[in-house]
VOGU-3710 file (C-alpha; in Angstrom, 3 decimals, decimal comma):
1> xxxxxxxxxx> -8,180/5,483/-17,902  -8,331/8,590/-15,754  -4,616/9,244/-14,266  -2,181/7,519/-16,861  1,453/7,696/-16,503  3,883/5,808/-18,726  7,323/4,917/-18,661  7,466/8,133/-16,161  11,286/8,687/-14,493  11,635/11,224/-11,972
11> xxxxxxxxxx> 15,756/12,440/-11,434  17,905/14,289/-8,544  21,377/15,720/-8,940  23,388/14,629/-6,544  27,170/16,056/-6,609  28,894/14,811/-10,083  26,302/12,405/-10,450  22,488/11,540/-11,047  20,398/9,423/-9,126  17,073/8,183/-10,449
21> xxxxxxxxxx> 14,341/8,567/-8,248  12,212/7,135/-10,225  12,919/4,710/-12,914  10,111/4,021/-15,724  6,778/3,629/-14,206  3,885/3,266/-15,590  0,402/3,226/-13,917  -3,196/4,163/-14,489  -6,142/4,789/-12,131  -9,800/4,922/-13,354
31> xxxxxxxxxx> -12,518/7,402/-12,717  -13,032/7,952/-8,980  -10,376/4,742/-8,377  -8,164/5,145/-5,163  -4,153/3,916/-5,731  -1,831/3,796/-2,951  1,756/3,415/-3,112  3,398/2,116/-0,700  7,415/0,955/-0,290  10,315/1,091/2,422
41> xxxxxxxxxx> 12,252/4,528/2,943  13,431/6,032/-0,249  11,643/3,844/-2,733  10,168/6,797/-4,732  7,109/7,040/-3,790  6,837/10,560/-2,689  9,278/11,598/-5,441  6,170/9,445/-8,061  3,780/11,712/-6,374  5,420/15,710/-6,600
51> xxxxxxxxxx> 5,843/14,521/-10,255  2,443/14,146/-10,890  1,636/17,194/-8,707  3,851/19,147/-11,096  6,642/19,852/-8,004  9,438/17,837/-10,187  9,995/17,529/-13,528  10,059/14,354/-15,436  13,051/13,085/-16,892  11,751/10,801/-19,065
61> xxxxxxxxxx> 8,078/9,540/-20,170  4,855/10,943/-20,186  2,201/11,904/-17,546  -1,760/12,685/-18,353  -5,446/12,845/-16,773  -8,666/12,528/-18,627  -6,932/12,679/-21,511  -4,726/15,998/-21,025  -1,033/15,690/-20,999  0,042/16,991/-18,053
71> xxxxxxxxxx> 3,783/16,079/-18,717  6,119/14,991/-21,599  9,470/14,615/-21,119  10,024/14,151/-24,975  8,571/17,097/-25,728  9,135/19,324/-23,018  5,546/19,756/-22,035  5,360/20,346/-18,041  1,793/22,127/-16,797  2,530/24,170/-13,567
81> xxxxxxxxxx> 1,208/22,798/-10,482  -1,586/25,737/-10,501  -2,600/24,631/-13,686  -3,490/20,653/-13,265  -6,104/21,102/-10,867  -4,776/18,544/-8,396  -5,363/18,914/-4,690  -3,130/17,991/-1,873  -2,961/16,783/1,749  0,332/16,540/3,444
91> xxxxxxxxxx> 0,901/14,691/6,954  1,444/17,812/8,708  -2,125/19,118/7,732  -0,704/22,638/6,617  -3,384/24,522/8,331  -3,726/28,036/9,303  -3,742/28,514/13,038  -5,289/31,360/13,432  -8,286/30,860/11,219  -11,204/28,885/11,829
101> xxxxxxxxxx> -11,877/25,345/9,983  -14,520/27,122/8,162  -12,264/30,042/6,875  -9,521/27,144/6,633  -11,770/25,188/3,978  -12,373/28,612/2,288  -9,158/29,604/1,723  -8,339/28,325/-1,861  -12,076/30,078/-3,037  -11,494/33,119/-3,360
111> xxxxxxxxxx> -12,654/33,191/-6,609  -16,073/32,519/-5,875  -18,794/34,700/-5,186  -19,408/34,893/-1,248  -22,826/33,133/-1,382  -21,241/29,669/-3,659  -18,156/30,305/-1,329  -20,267/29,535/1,564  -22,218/27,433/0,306  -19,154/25,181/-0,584
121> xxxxxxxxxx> -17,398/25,012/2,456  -20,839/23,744/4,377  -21,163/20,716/2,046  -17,332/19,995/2,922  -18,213/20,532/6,276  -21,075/18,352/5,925  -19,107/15,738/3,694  -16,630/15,554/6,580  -18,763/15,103/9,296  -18,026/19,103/10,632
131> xxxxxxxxxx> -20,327/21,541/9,888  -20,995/21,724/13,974  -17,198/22,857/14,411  -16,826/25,435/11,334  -15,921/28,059/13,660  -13,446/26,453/15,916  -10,038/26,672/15,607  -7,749/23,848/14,510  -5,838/23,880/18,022  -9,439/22,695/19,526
141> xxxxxxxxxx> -9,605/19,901/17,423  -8,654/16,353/17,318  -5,739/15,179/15,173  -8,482/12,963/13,088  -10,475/16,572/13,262  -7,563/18,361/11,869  -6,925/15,697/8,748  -10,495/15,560/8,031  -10,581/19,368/7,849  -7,415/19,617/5,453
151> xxxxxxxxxx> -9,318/16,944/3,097  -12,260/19,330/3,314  -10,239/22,338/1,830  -8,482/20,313/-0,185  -11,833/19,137/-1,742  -13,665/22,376/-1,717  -12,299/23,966/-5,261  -13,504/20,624/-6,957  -9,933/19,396/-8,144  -9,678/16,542/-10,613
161> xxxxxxxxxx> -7,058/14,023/-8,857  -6,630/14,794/-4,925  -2,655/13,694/-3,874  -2,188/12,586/-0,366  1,239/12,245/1,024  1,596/9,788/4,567  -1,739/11,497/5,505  -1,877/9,504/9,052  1,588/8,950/10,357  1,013/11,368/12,784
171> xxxxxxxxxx> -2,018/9,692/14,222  -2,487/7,430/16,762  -2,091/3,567/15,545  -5,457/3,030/16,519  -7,037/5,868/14,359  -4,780/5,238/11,551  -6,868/2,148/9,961  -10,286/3,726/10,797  -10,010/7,005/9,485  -8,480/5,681/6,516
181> xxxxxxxxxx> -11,074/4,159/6,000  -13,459/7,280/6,695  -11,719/8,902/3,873  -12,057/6,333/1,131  -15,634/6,267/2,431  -15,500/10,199/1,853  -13,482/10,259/-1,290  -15,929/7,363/-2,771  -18,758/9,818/-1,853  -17,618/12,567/-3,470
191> xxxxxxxxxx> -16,192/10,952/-6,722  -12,722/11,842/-6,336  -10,243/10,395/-7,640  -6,912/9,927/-5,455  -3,139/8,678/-5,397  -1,881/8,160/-1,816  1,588/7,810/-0,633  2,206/5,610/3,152  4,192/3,154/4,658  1,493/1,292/6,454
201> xxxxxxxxxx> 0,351/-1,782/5,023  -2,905/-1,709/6,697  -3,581/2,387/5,973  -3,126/0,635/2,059  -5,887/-2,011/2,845  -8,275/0,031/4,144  -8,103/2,539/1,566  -6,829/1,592/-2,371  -8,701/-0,200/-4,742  -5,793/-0,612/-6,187
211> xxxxxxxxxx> -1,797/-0,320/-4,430  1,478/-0,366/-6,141  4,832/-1,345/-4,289  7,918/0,298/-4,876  11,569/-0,344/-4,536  14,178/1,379/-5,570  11,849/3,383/-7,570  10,776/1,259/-9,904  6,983/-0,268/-9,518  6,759/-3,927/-8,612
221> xxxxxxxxxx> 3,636/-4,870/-8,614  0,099/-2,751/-9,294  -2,738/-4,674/-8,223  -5,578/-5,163/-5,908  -4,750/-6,231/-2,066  -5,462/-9,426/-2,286  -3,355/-10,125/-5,648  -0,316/-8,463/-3,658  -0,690/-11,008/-0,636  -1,423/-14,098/-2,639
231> xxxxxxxxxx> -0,122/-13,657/-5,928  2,533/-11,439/-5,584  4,499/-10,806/-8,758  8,653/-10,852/-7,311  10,313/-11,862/-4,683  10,421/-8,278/-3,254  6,478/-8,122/-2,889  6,524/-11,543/-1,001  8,523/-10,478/1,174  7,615/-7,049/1,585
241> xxxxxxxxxx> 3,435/-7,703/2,191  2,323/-9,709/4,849  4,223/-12,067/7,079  5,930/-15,296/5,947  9,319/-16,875/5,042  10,298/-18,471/1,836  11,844/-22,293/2,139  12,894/-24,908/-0,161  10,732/-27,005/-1,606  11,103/-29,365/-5,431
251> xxxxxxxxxx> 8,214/-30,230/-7,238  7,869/-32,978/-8,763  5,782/-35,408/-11,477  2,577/-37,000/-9,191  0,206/-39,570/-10,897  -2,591/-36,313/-10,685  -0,215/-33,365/-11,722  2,778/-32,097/-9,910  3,411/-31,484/-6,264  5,894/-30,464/-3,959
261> xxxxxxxxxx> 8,236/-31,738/-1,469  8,666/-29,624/1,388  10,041/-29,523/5,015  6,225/-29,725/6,400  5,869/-32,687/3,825  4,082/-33,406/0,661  1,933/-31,141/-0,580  -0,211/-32,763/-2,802  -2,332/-30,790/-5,889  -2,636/-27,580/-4,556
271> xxxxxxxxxx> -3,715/-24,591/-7,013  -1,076/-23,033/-9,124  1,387/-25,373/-8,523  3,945/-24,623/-11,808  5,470/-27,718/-13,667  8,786/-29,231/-12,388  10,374/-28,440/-15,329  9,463/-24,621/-14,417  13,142/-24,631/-12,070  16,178/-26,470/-12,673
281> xxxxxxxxxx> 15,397/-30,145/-11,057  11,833/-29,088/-9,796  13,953/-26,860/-7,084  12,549/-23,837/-6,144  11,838/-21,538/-2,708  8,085/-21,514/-1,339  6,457/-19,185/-0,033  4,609/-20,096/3,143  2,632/-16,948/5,224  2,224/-17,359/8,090
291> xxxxxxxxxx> -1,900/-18,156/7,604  -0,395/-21,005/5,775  0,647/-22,808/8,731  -2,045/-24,504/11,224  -1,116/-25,093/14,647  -2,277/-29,436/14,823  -1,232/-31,201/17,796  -1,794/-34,687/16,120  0,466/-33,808/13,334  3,747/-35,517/13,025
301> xxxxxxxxxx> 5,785/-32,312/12,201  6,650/-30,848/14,831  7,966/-27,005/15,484  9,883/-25,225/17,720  8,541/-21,981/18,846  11,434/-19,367/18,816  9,611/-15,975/19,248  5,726/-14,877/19,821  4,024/-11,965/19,550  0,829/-11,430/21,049
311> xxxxxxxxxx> -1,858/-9,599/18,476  -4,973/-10,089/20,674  -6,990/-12,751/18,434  -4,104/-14,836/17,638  -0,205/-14,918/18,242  2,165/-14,590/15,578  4,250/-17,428/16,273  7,854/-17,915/14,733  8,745/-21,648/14,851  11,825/-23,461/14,005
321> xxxxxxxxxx> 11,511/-27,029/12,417  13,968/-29,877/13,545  15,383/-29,794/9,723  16,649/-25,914/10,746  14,081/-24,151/8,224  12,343/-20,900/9,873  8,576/-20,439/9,434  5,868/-18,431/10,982  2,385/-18,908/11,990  -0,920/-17,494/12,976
331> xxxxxxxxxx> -2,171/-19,356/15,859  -5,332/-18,481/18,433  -4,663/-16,668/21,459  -6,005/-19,030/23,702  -3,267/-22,055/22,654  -0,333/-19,601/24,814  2,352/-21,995/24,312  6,052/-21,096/25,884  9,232/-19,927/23,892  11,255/-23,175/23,766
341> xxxxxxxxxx> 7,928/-25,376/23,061  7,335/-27,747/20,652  4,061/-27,760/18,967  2,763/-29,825/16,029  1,647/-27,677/12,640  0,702/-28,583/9,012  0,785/-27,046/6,308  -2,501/-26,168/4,598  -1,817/-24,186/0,914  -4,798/-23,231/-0,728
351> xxxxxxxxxx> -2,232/-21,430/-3,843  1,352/-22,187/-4,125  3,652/-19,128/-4,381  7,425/-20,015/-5,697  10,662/-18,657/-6,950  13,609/-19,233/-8,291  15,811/-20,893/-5,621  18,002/-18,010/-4,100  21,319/-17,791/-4,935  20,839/-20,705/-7,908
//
């Protein structure tokens, strides 16, 4: 692998005591691959990604790319951040005002003679999509402009790993999702391989091939997208990806394998359904997204619909069943039922998700 970090802990002093930041993670990313982290407020994510940049030290484990150790807590080793040829975007951009984007892209080439130099900075430019506005300044640009030309610079000396911390949340919500997806589509082009830090769920969509989820800096879960939404490894990542509910469910012994009892009803052999000896007495907490539930007005369950939120295709619909259990759907936009209404639903599972019953 590429980008390799093991067992890596990251640690702040904080008055008499020592908080860990970061508490033994270990990750890799391959050639060219694209990771994203993503977690809520103070998970570690940013503190995961100034410790591979060299801006902290580690306080335990060990940190390398292509086979160079960058980091080693056991033995001391820490490369200065000059020294691991890693680029960086931050969400404020970082650049100079009163140069022009080409000059901005140029800035970290000084080594270079002048005719590489500018050759350089016109295939960023060009990589970018903004060779026609190399001499404007970054005032007369675009916030999308202004992000594409700090990727540009922070391409153009050719660094091995490229680190980019919340690198839309000043954006627009609209441009967030595209232009992340402009820069994987960049990054991809360019063979570059990159570790990206946000709190959007969709920013991580659009751009990892692979996303980790943090909490209280440890690492959760590293996997593709759609192992995070439909196989998610704890109760944490359930919760924290996607929209749905957990609710109580037992599985039992069927004549064809087991299945499970559940406030919507039986569900009967549906794919990764575990044994009922898996929880104490078969009883367990499902997890049911909200694309799990299918709006059926000849069903016999019936819902209650408590809240609604309109997300132009479809509603997200948060429904109450008569047995008190809270669940939420995805229904078309065109069935606009009322808060208050009762609708029918079923339940239609392609994988079962469960956990140990909460609080057993």
């Amino acid at each position: 692998m590429f980008l390799s970090l093991d067992q890596v802990s990251v640690r702040y002093a904080r008055s008499a005591a020592t908080a860990s930041a970061v508490d033994r993670v270990s990750l890799s990313l391959p050639v060219a691959g694209i990771g994203v982290l993503i977690g809520p407020s103070g998970c570690g994510k940013t503190s995961l990604l100034r410790a591979v940049a060299g801006l902290e030290p580690l306080a335990g484990g060990r940190l390398s790319i292509d086979g160079q150790v960058l980091a080693d807590a056991q033995t001391g080793t820490h490369l200065p951040p000059e020294a691991r040829r890693i680029g960086m975007v931050f969400q404020d951009y970082a650049l100079f005002p009163h140069l022009s984007v080409a000059d901005n892209v140029a800035f970290g080439l000084h080594g270079l003679p002048r005719a590489e130099r500018s050759h350089r900075v016109q295939a960023m430019l060009d990589l970018v999509g903004l060779a026609h506005a190399a001499q404007r300044l970054p005032h007369q640009l675009s916030g999308g402009q202004q992000q594409r030309v700090a990727l540009a610079r922070a391409l153009a000396p050719q660094p091995r790993l490229l680190l980019l911390d919340e690198p839309f949340s000043s954006l627009d919500v609209d441009l967030r999702e595209r232009l992340a997806q402009d820069v994987r589509q960049i990054l991809k082009q360019h063979g570059t391989a990159a570790l990206v830090v946000t709190h959007d769920q969709q920013e991580a969509f659009a751009m990892g091939d692979v996303i980790g989820v943090m909490n209280r800096g440890r690492l959760e879960q590293w996997d593709d997208a759609y192992s995070l939404y439909h196989r998610p490894a704890s109760r944490f990542v359930a919760q924290f990806i996607g929209h749905g509910v957990f609710t109580p469910a037992q599985i039992v012994a069927c004549a064809h394998g087991p299945c499970l009892h559940t406030p919507l009803g039986e569900l009967d052999d549906p794919s990764g359904c575990p044994l009922p000896t898996a929880y104490p007495g078969g009883h367990c907490d499902l997890l049911l997204r909200a694309d799990d539930i299918v709006h059926d007005d000849d069903s016999p369950v019936k819902a209650r619909i408590e809240r609604k939120s309109f997300r132009g295709s479809e509603f997200l619909y948060t429904l109450r069943l008569d047995s008190g259990e809270q669940i939420m759907a995805h229904v078309p936009s065109h069935h606009d039922h009322h808060v208050g209404e009762w609708i029918g639903i079923r339940a239609a599972v392609d994988h079962v998700v469960t956990f140990e019953r909460e609080g057993a």
